[in-house]
Backbone as JSON Lines, residues from 0, in Angstrom:
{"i":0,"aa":"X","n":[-16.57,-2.89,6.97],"ca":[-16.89,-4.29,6.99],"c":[-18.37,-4.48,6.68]}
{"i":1,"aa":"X","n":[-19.04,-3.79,7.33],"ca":[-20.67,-3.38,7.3],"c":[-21.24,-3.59,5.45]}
{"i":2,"aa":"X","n":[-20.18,-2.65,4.76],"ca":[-20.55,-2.22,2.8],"c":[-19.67,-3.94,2.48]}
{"i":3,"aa":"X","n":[-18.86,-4.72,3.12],"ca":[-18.1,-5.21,2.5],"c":[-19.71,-7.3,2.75]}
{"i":4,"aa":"X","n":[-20.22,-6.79,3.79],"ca":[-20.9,-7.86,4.1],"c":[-22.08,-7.92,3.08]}
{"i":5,"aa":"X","n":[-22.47,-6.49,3.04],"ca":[-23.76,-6.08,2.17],"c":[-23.76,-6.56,0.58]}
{"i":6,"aa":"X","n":[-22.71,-6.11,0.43],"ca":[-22.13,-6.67,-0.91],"c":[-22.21,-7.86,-1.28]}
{"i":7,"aa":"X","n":[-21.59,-8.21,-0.58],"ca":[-21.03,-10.17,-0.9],"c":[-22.84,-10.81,-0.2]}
{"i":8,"aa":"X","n":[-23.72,-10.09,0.22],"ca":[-25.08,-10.57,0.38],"c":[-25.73,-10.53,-1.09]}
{"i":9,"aa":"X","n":[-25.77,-9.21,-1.56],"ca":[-26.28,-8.43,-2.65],"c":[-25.08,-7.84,-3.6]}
{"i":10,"aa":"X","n":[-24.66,-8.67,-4.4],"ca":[-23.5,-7.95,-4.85],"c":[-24.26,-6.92,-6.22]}
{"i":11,"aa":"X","n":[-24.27,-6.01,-5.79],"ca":[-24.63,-4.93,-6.84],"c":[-24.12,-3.76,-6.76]}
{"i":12,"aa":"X","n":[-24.54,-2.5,-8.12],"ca":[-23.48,-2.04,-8.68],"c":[-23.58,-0.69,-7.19]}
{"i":13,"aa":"X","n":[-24.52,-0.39,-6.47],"ca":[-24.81,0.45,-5.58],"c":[-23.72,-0.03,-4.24]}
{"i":14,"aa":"X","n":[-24.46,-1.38,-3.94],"ca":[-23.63,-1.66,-3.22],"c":[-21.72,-1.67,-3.02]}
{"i":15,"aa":"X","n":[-21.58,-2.07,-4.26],"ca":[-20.12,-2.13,-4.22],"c":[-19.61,-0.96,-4.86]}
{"i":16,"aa":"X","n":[-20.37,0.59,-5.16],"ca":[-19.96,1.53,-5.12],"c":[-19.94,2.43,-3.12]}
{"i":17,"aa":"X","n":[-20.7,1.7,-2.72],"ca":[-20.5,1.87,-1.02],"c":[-19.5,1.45,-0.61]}
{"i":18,"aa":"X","n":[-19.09,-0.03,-1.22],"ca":[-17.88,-0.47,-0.43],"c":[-16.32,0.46,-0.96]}
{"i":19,"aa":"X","n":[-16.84,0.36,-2.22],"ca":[-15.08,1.28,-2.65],"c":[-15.51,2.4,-2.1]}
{"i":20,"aa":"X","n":[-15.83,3.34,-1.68],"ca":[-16.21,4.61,-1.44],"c":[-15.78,4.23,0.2]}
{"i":21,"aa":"X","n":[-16.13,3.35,0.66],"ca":[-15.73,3.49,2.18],"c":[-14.04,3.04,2.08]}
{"i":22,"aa":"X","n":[-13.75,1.93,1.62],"ca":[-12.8,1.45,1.0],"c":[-11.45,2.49,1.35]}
{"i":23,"aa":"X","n":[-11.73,3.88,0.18],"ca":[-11.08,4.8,-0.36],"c":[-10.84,5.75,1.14]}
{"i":24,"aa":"X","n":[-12.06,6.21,1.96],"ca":[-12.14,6.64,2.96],"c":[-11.22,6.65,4.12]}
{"i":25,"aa":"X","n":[-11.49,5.41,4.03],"ca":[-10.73,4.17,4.96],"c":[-9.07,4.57,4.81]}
{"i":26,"aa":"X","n":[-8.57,4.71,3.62],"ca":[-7.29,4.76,3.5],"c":[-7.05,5.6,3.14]}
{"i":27,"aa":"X","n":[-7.59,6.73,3.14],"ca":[-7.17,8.32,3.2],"c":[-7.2,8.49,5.06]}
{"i":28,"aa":"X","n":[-7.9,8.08,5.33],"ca":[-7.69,8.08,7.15],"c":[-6.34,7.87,6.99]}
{"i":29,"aa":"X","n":[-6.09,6.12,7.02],"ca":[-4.94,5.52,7.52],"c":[-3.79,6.36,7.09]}
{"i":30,"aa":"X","n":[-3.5,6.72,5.97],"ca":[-2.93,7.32,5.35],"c":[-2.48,8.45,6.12]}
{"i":31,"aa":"X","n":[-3.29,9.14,5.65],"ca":[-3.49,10.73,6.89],"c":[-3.08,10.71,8.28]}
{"i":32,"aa":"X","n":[-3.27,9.95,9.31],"ca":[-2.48,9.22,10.33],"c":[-1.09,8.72,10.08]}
{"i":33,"aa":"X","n":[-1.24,8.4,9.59],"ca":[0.47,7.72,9.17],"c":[1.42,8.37,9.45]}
{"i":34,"aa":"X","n":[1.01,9.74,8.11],"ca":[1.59,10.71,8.37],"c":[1.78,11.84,9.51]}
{"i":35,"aa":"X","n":[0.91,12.14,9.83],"ca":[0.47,12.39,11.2],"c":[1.81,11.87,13.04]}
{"i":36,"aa":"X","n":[1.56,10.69,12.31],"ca":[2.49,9.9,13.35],"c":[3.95,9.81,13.01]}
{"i":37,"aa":"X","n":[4.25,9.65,12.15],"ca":[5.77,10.12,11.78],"c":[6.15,11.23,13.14]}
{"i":38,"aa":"X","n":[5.15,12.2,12.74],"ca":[6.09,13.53,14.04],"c":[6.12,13.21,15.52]}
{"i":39,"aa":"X","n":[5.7,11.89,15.63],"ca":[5.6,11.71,17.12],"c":[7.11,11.79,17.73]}
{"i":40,"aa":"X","n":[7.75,12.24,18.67],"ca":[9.21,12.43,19.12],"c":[9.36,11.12,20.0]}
{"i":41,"aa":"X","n":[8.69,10.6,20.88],"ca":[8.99,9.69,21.59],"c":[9.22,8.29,20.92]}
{"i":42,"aa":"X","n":[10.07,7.85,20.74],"ca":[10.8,6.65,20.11],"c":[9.52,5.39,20.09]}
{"i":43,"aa":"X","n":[9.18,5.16,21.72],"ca":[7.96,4.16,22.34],"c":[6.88,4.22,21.2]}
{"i":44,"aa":"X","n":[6.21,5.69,21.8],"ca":[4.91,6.32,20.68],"c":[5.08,6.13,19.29]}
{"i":45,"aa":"X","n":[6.28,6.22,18.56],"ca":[6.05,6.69,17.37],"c":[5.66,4.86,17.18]}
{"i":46,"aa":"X","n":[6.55,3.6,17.32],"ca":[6.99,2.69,17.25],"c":[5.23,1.79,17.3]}
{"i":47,"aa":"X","n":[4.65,2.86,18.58],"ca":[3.26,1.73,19.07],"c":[2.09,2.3,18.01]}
{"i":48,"aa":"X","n":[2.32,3.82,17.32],"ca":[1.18,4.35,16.46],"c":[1.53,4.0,15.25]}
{"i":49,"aa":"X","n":[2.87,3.27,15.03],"ca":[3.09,3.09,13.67],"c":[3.04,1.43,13.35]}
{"i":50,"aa":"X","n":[3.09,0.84,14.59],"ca":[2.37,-0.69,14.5],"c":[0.94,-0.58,14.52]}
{"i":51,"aa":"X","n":[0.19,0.35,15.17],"ca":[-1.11,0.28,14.83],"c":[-1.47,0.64,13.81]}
{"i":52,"aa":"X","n":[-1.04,1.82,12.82],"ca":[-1.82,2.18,11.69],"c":[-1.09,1.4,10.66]}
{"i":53,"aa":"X","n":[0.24,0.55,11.03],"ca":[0.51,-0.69,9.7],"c":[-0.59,-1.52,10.03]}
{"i":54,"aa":"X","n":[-1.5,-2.43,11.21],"ca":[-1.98,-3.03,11.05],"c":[-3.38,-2.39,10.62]}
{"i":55,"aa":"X","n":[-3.92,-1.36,10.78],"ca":[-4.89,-1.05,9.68],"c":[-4.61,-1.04,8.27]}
{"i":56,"aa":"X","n":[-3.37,-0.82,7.78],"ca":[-2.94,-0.73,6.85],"c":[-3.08,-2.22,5.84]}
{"i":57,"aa":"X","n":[-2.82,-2.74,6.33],"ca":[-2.77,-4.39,5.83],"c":[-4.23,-4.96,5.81]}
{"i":58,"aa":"X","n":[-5.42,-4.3,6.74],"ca":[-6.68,-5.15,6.09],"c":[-7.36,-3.82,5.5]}
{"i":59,"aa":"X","n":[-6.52,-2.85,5.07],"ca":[-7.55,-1.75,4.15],"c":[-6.52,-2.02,2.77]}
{"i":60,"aa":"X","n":[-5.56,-2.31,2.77],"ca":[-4.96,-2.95,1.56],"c":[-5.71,-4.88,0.99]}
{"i":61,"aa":"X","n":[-5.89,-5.6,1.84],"ca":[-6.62,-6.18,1.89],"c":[-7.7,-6.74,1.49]}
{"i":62,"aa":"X","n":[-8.46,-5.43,2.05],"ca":[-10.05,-5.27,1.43],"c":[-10.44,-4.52,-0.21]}
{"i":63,"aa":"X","n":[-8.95,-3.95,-0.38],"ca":[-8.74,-2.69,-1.49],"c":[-8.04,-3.76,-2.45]}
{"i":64,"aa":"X","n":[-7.29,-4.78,-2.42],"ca":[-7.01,-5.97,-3.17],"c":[-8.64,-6.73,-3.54]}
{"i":65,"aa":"X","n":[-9.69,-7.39,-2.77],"ca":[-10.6,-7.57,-2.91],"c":[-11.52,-6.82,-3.95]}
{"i":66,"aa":"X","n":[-12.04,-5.63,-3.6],"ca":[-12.77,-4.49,-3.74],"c":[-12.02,-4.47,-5.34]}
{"i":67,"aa":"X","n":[-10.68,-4.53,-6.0],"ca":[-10.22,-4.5,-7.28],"c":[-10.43,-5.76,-7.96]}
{"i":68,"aa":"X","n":[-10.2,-6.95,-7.54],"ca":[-10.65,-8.25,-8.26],"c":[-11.89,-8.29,-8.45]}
{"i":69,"aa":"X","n":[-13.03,-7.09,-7.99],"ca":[-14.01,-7.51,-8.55],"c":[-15.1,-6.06,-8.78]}
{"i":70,"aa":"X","n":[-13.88,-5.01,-9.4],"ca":[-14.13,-4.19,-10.29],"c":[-13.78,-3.72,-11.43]}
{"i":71,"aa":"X","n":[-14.72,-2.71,-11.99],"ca":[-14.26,-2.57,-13.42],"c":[-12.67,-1.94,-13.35]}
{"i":72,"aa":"X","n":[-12.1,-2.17,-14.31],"ca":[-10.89,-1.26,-14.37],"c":[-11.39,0.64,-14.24]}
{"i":73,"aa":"X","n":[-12.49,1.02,-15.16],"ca":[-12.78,2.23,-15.05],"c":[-13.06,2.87,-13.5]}
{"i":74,"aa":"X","n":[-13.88,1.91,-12.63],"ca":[-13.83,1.86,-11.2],"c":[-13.04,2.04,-10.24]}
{"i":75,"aa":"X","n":[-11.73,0.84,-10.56],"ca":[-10.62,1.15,-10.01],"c":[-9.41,2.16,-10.02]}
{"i":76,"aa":"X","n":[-9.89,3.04,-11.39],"ca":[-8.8,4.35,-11.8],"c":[-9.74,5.38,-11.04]}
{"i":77,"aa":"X","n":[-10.82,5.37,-11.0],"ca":[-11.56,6.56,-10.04],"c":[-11.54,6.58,-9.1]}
{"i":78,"aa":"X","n":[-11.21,5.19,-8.66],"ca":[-10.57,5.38,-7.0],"c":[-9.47,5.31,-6.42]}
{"i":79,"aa":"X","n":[-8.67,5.03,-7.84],"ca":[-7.28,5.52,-7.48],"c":[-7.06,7.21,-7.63]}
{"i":80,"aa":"X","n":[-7.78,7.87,-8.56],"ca":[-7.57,9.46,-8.96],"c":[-8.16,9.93,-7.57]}
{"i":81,"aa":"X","n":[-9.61,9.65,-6.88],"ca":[-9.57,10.48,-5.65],"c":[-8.97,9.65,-4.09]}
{"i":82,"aa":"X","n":[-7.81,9.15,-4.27],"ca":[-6.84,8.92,-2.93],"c":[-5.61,10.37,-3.2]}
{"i":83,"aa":"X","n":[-5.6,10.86,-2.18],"ca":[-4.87,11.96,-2.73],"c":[-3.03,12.06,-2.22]}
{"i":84,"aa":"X","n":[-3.44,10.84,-1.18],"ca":[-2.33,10.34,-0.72],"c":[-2.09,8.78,-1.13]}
{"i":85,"aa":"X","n":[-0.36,8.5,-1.91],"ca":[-0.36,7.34,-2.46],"c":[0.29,6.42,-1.83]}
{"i":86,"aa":"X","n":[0.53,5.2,-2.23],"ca":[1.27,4.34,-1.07],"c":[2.63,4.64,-1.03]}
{"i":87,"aa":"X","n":[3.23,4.84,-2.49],"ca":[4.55,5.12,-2.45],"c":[4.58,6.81,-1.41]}
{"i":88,"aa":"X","n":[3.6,7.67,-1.31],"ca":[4.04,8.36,-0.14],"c":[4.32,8.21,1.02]}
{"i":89,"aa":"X","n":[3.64,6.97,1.48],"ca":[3.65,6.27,2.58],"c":[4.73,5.47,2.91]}
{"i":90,"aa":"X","n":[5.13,4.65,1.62],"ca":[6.09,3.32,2.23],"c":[6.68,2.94,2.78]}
{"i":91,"aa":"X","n":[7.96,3.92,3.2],"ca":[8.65,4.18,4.12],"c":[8.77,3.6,5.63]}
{"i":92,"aa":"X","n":[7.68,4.5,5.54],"ca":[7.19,4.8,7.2],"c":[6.32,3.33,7.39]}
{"i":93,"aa":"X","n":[5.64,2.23,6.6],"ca":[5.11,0.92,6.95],"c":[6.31,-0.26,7.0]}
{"i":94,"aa":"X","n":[5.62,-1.39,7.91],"ca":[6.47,-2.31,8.03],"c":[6.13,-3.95,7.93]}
{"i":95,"aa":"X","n":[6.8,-3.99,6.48],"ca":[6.44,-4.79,6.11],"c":[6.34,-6.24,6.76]}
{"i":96,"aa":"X","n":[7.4,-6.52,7.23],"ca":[7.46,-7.8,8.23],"c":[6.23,-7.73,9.07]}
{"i":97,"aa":"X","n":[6.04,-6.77,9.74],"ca":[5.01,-6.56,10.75],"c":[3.63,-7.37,9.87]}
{"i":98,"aa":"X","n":[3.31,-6.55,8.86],"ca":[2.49,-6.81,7.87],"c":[2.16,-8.51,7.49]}
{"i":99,"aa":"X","n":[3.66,-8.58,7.07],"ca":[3.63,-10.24,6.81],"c":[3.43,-11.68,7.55]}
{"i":100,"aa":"X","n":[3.62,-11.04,9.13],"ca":[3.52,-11.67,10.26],"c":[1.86,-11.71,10.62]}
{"i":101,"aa":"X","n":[0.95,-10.5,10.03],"ca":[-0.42,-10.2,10.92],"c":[-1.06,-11.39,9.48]}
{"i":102,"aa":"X","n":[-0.78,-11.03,8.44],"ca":[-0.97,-11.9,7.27],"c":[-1.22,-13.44,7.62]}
{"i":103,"aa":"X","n":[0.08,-13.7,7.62],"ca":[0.77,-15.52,8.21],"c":[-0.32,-15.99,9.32]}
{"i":104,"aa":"X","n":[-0.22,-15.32,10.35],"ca":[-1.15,-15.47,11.39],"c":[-2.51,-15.98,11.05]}
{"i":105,"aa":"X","n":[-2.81,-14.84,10.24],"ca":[-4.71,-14.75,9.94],"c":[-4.83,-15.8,9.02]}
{"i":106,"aa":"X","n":[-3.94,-15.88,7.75],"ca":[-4.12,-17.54,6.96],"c":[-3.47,-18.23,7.21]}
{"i":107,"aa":"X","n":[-2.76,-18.52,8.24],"ca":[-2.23,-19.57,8.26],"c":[-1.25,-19.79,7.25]}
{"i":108,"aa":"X","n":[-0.5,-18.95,7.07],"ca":[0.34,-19.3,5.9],"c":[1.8,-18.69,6.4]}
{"i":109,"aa":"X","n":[2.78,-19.44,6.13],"ca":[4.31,-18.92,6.26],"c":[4.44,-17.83,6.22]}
{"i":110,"aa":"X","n":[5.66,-17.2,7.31],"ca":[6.18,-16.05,7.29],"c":[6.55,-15.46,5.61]}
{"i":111,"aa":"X","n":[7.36,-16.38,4.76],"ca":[7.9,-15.94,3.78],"c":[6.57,-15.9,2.45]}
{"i":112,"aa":"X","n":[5.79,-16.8,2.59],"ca":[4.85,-16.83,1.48],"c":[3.79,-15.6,1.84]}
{"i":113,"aa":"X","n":[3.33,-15.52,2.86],"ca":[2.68,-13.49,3.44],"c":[3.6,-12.78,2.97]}
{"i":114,"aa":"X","n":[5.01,-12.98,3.4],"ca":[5.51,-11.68,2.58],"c":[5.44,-11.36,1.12]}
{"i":115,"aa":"X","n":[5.23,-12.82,0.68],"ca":[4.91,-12.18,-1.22],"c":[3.82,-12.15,-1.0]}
{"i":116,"aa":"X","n":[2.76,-11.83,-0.79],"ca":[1.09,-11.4,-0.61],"c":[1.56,-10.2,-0.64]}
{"i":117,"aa":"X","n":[1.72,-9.96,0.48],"ca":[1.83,-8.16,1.09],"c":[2.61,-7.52,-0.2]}
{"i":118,"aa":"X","n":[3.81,-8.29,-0.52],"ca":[4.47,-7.13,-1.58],"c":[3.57,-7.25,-3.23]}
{"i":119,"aa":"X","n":[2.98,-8.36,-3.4],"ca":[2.33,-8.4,-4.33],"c":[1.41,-7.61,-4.55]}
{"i":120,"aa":"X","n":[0.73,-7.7,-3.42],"ca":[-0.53,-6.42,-3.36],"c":[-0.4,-5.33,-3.26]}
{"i":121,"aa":"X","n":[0.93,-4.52,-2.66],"ca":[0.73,-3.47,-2.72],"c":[1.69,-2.62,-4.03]}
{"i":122,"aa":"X","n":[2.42,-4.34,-4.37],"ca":[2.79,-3.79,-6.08],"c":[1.38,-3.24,-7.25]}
{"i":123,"aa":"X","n":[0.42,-4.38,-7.07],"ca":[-0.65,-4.4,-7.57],"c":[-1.52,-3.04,-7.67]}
{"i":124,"aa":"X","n":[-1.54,-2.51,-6.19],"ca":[-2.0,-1.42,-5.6],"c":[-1.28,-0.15,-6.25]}
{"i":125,"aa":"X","n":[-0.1,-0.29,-6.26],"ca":[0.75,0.97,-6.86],"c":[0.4,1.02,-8.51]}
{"i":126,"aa":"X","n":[0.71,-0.03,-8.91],"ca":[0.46,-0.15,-10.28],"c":[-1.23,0.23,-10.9]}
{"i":127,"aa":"X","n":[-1.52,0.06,-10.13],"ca":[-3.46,0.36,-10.08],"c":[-3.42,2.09,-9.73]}
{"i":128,"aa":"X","n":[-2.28,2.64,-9.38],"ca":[-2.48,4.09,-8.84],"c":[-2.62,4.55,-7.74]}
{"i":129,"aa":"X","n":[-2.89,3.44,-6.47],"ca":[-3.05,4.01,-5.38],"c":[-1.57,4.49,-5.18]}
């Protein structure tokens, strides 16, 4: 949030190579967790680590929707080539409703119209290479 404030203060080419770079970071974590949490055995656990890392999931998709509307295309293929984990590895295991509900909430916008956000973006996102 810190690279994402700096930016939109000073939008330059340093700066908003900080923000995709944390950006990318950011969702090799989430990512990496994700997976991670899949092996949890307890039904409760898996259910409460996999609502938490969807809702990281949704403002690092989010910020990674942002962070692409206002980069180069050459930018956005270099940070799709070093995510080494992709969403379609992930998809599965996220939930989208969950997603579309934390969405709706934060803008104020319908259950059903968040859900085309969320799938839009992370069509967008796939199609971009993440």
């Amino acid at each position: 949030m810190q690279q994402a404030r700096a930016y939109l203060s000073n939008p330059s080419a340093s700066a908003l190579g900080r923000l995709q770079t944390a950006v990318v970071t950011l969702q090799q974590q989430v990512n990496a967790s994700l997976l991670t949490a899949a092996r949890i055995n307890n039904r409760g656990s898996q259910q409460h680590a996999l609502d938490a890392i969807n809702a990281v999931g949704t403002v690092v998709n989010a910020m990674l929707a942002l962070v692409q509307s206002v980069s180069s295309r050459s930018a956005v293929a270099q940070m799709a080539a070093r995510a080494p984990i992709k969403i379609q590895d992930v998809r599965t295991q996220m939930n989208p409703s969950l997603a579309a509900a934390m969405v709706a909430e934060h803008y104020g916008e319908t259950n059903g119209s968040a859900h085309l956000l969320v799938e839009r973006t992370e069509t967008a996102e796939i199609l971009a290479g993440f």
